[in-house]
C-alpha positions as CSV (number, residue, x, y, z in Angstrom):
1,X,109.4,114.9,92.3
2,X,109.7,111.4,90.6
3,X,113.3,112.2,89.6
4,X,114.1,113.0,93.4
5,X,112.5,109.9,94.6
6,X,114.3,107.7,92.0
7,X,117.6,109.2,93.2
8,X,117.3,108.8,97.2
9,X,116.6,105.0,96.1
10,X,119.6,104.7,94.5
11,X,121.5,106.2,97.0
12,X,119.8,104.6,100.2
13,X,120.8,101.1,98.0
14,X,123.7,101.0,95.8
15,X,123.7,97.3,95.8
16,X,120.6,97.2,94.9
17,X,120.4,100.0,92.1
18,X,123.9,98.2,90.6
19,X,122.3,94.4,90.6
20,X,118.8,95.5,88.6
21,X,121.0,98.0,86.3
22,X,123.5,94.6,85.6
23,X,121.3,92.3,86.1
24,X,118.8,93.8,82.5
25,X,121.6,94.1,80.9
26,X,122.7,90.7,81.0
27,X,119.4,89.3,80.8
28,X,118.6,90.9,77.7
29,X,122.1,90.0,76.2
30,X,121.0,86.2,77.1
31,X,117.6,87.0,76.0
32,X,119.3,88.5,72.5
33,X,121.6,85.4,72.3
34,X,118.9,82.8,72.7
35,X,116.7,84.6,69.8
36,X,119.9,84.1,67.9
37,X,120.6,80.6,68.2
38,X,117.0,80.0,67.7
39,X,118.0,80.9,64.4
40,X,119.6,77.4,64.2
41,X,116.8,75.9,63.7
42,X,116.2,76.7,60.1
43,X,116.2,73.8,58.0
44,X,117.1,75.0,55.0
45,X,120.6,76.6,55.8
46,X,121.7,74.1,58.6
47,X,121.4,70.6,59.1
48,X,121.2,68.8,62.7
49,X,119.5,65.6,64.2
50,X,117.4,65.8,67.1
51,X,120.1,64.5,69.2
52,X,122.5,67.6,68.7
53,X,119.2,69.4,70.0
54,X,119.0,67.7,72.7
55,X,123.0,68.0,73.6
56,X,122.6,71.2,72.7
57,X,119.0,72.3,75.4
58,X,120.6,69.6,78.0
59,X,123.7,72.4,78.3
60,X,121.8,75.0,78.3
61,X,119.1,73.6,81.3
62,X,122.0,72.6,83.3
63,X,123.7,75.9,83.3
64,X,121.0,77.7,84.1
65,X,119.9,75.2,86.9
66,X,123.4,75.9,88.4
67,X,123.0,79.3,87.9
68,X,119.6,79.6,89.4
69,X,120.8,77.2,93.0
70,X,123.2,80.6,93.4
71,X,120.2,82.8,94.2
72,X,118.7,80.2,96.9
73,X,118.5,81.4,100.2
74,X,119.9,78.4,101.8
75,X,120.8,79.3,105.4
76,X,122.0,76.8,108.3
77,X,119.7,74.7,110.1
78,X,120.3,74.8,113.6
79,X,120.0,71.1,115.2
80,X,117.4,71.1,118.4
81,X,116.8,67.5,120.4
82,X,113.5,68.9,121.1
């Protein structure tokens, strides 16, 4: 019965069913990604100053800042003198 219910969802919203399936998949490659460069921070194979961290983060935050304003809902005010 699960199985059936599953199904109609998908089919009542492809839109939907094709954002969650893409959108897990590229949040756990980001996910993957940022484990890996955390990897960076070992001391004893790489050397770095706490400024090419900061570059480094400062990139990162804005991206995702940018990335994040695309899923606002940010409709038209309408302008009313009263």
């Amino acid at each position: 019965m699960q199985e059936r219910s599953i199904r109609s969802i998908e089919t009542a919203n492809p839109k939907q069913t094709a954002f969650r399936r893409l959108a897990e998949k590229r949040t756990n490659a980001i996910l993957d990604r940022v484990r890996i460069l955390g990897n960076l921070a070992n001391r004893s194979a790489y050397d770095y100053t706490e400024e090419d961290v900061r570059k480094m983060f400062l990139a990162i935050e804005d991206e995702l800042r940018l990335t994040k304003a695309k899923f606002r809902v940010t409709g038209r005010r309408e302008f009313r003198l009263s």
